[in-house]
One Martini backbone bead per residue (centre of mass of N, CA, C, O) as a GRO file, in nm:
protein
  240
    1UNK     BB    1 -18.342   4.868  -6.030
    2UNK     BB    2 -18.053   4.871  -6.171
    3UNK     BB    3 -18.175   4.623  -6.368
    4UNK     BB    4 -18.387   4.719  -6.496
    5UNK     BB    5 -18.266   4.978  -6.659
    6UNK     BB    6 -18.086   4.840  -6.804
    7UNK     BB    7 -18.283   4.637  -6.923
    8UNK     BB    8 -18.440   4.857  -7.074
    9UNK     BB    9 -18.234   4.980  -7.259
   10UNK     BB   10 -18.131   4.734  -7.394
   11UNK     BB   11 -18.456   4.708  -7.541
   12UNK     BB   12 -18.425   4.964  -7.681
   13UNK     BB   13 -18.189   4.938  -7.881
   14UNK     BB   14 -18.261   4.608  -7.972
   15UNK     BB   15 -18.573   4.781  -8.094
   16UNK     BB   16 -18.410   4.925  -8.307
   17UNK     BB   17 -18.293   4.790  -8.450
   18UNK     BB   18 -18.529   4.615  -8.572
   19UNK     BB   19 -18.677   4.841  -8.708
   20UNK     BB   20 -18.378   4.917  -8.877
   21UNK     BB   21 -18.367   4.663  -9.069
   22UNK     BB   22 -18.559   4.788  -9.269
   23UNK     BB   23 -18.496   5.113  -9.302
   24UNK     BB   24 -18.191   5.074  -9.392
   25UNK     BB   25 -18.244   4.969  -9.664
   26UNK     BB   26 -18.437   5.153  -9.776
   27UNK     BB   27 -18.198   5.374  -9.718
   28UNK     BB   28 -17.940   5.247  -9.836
   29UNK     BB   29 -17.740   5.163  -9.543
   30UNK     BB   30 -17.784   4.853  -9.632
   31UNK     BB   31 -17.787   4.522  -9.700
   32UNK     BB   32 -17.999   4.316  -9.735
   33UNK     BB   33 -17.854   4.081  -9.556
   34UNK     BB   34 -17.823   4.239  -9.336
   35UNK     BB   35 -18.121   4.349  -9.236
   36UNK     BB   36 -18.173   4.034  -9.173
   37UNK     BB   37 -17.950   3.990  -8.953
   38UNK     BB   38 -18.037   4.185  -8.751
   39UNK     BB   39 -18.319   4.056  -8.707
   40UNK     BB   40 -18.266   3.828  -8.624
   41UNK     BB   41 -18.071   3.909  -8.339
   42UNK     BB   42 -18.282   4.071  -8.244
   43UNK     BB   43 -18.522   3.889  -8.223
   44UNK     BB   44 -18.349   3.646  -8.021
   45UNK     BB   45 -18.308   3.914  -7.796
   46UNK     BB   46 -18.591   3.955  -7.728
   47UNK     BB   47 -18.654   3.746  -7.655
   48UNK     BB   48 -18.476   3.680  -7.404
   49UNK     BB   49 -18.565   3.971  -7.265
   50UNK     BB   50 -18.851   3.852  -7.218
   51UNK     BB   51 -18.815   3.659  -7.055
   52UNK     BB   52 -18.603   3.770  -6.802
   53UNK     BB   53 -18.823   3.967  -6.723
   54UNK     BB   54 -19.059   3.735  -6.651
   55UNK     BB   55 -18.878   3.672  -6.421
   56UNK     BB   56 -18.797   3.926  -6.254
   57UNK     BB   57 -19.106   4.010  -6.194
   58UNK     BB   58 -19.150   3.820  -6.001
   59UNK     BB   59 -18.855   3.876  -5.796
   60UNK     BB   60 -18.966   4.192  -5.828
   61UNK     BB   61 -19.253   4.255  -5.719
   62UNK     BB   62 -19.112   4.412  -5.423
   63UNK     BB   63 -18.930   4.654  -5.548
   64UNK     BB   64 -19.160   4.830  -5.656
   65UNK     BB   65 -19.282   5.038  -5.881
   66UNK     BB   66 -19.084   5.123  -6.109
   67UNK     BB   67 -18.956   4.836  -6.131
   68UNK     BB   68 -19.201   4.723  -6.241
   69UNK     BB   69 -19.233   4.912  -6.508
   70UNK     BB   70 -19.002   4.878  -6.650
   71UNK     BB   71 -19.075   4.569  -6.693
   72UNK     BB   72 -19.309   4.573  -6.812
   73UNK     BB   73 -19.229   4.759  -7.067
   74UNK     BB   74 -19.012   4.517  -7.087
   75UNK     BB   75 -19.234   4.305  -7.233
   76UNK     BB   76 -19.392   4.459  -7.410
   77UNK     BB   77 -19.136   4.512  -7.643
   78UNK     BB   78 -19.048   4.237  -7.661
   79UNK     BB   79 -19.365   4.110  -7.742
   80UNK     BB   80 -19.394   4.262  -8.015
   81UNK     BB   81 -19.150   4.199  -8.168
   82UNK     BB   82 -19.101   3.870  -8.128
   83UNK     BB   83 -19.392   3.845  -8.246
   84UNK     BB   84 -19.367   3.913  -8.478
   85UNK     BB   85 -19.126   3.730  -8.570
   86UNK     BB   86 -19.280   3.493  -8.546
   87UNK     BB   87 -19.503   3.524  -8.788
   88UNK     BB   88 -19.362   3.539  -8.971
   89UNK     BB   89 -19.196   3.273  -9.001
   90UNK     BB   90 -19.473   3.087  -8.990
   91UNK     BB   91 -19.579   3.188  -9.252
   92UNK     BB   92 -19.339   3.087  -9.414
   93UNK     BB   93 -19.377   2.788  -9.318
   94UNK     BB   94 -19.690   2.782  -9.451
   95UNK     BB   95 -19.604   2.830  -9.738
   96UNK     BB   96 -19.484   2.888 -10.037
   97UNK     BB   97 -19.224   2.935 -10.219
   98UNK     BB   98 -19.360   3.250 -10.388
   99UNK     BB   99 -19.387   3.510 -10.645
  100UNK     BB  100 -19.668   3.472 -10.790
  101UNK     BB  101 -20.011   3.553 -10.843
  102UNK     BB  102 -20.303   3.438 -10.987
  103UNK     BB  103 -20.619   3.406 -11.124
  104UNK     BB  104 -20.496   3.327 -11.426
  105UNK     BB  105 -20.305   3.012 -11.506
  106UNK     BB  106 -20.342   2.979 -11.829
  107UNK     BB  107 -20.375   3.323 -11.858
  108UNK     BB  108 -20.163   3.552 -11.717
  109UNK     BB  109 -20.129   3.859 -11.684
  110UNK     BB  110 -19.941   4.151 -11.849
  111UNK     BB  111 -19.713   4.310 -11.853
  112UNK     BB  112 -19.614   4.620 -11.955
  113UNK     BB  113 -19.509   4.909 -11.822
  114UNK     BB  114 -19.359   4.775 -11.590
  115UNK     BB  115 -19.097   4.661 -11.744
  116UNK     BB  116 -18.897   4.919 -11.681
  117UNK     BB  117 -18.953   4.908 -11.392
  118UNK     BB  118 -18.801   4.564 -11.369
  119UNK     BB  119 -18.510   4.571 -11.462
  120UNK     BB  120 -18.355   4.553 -11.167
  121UNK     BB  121 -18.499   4.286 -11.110
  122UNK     BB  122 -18.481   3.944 -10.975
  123UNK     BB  123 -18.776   3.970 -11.069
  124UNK     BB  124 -18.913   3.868 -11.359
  125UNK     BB  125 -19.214   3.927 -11.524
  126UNK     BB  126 -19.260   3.696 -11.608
  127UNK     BB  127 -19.426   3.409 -11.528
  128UNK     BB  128 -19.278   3.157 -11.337
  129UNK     BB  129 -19.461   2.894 -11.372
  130UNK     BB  130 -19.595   2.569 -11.347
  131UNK     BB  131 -19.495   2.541 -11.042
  132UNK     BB  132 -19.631   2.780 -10.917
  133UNK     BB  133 -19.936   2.691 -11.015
  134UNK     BB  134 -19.922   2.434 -10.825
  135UNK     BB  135 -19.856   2.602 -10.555
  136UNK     BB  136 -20.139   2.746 -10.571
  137UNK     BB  137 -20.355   2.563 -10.573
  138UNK     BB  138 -20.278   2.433 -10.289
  139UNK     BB  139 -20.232   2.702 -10.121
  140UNK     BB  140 -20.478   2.876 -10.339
  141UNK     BB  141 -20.781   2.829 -10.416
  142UNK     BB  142 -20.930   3.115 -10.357
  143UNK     BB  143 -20.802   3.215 -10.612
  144UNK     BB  144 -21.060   3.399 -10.837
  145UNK     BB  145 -21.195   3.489 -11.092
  146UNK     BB  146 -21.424   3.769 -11.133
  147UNK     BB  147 -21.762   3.874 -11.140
  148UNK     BB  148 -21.960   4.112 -11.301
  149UNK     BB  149 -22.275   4.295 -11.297
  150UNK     BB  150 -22.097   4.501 -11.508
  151UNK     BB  151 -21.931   4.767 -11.669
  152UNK     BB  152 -21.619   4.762 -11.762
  153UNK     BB  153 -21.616   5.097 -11.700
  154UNK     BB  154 -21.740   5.091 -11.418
  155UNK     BB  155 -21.496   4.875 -11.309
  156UNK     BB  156 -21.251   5.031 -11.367
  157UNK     BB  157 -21.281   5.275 -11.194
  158UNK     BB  158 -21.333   5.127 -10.925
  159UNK     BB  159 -21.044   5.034 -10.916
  160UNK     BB  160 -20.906   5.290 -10.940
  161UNK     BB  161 -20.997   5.402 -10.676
  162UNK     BB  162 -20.867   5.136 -10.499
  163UNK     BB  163 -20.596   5.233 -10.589
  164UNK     BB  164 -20.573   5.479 -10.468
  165UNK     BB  165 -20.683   5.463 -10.186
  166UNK     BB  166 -20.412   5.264 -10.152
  167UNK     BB  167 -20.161   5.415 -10.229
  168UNK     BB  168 -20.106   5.347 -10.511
  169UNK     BB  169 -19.901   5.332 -10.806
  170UNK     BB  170 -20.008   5.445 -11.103
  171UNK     BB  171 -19.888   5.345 -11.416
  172UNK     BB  172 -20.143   5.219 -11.584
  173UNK     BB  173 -20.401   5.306 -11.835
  174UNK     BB  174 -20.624   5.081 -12.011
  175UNK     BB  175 -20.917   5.066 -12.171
  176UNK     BB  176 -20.893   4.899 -12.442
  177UNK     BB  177 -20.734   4.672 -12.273
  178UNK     BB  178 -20.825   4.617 -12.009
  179UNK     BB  179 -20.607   4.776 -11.783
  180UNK     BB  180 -20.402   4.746 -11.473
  181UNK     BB  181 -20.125   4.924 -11.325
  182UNK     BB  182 -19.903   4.902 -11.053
  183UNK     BB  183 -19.779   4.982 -10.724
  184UNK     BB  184 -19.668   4.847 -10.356
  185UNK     BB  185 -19.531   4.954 -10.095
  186UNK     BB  186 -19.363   4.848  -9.838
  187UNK     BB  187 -19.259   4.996  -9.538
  188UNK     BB  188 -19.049   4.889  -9.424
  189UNK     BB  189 -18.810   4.791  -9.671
  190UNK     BB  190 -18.954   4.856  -9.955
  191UNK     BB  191 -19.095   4.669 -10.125
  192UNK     BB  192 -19.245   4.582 -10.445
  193UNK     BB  193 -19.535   4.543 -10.563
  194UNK     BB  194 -19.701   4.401 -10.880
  195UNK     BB  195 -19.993   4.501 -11.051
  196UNK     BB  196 -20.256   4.331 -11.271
  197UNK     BB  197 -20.515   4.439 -11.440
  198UNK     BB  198 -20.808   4.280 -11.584
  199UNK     BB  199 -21.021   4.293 -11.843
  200UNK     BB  200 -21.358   4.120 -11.955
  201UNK     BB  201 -21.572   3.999 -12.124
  202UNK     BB  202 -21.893   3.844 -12.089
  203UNK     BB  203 -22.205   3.644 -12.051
  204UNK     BB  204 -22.202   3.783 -11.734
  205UNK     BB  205 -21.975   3.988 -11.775
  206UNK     BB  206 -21.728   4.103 -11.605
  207UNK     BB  207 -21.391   4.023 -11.585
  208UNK     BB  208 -21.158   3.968 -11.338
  209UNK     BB  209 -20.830   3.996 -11.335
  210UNK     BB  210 -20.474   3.900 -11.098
  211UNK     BB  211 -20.214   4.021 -11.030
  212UNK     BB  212 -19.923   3.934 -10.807
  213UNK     BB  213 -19.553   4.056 -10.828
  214UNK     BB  214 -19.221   4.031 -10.642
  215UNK     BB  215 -18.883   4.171 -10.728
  216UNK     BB  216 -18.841   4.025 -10.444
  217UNK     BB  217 -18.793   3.729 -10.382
  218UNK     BB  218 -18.934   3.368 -10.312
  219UNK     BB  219 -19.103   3.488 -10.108
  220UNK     BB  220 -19.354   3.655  -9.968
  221UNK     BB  221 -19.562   3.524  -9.723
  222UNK     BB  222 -19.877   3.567  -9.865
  223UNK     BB  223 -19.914   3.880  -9.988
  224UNK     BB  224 -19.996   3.863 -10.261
  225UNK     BB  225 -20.283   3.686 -10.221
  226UNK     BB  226 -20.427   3.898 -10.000
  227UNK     BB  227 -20.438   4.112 -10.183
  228UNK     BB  228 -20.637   4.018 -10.383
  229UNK     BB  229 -20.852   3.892 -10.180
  230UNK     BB  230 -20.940   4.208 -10.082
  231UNK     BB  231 -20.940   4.364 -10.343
  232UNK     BB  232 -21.180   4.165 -10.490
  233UNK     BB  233 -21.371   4.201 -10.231
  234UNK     BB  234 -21.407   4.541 -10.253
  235UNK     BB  235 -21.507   4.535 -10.541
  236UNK     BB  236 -21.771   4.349 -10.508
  237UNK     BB  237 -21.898   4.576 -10.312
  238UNK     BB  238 -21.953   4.804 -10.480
  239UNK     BB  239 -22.186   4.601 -10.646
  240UNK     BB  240 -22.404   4.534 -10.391
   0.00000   0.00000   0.00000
């Protein structure tokens, strides 16, 4: 029971690294690689952790009730962490290294209000060119400006309220030039990522196009993507 307990503590400890390793970074108490770092051997502790524990658990199976839920606890808590933490791994490994994502490969929507805020990023705002654009091609065929039998500014309010739903913040609206410019802070690290909706009339209807942009990092891990086909997805129910 006594080793139960200890390795519980430190099942504790060593999922407090893993998840203050994104929220040190986000506040500023140490530098994106160090969080990274943290990550890692925090990720790799736990897995050690899990497998250790579920060997425990048969040998200790007859040890009575606490040791054996200290077990438990400590199998949930080291298999929820070291999963997340290999889904992401996976992700990295199945996706392009891109952070730039476009409805529109041939003229993608240009961040204009957004420029300012993406000073001191070190993904700049302009599009990232030919390479990233065959390799979203490649890795995201779905990824197709949005048709709607709808008025342009009927189809711009209900953006701009999806935009609200999701609480990013709201940068910029231009309704002349039929644009929507936003940012999406993700939880964790706290990273930002930038959105520019277009809007365009044609003979079929509104056109939406979208891009989403990451101000840091060579791979986004497939968020860029994700955020655009939900978004657009979203916009279109709306008018179904």
């Amino acid at each position: 029971m006594k080793f139960a307990r200890i390795l519980l503590y430190l099942t504790f400890f060593v999922a407090l690294i893993f998840l203050m390793s994104g929220y040190g970074y986000q506040w500023n108490v140490w530098e994106l690689g160090t969080g990274f770092t943290l990550l890692r051997y925090a990720a790799y502790a736990l897995i050690g952790i899990f497998v250790v524990s579920a060997v425990s658990l048969w040998f200790l199976r007859k040890s009575g009730f606490k040791a054996t839920s200290y077990l438990v606890i400590i199998l949930f808590l080291s298999g929820a962490a070291s999963g997340t933490a290999l889904y992401w791994q996976q992700r990295a490994q199945s996706v392009p290294a891109i952070h730039d994502i476009s409805t529109d490969l041939e003229s993608p929507p240009e961040f204009n209000a957004m420029v300012r805020l993406r000073t001191d990023a070190p993904n700049p705002p302009e599009y990232a060119g030919e390479e990233t654009a065959n390799a979203q091609r490649e890795a995201y065929p779905e990824i197709q400006p949005l048709i709607l039998d709808a008025d342009l500014q009927d189809v711009m309010d209900e953006a701009v309220m999806l935009v609200v739903n999701r609480r990013w913040e709201l940068v910029a609206i231009n309704r002349q030039q039929g644009r929507i410019e936003a940012t999406e802070k993700l939880a964790w690290f706290g990273f930002k990522d930038d959105v520019v909706l277009r809007f365009s009339e044609t003979s079929e209807g509104t056109r939406v196009d979208m891009r989403s942009k990451s101000r840091i990092g060579r791979s986004d891990v497939g968020v860029n993507a994700k955020r655009i086909e939900q978004f657009l997805d979203d916009l279109e129910n709306r008018f179904e």
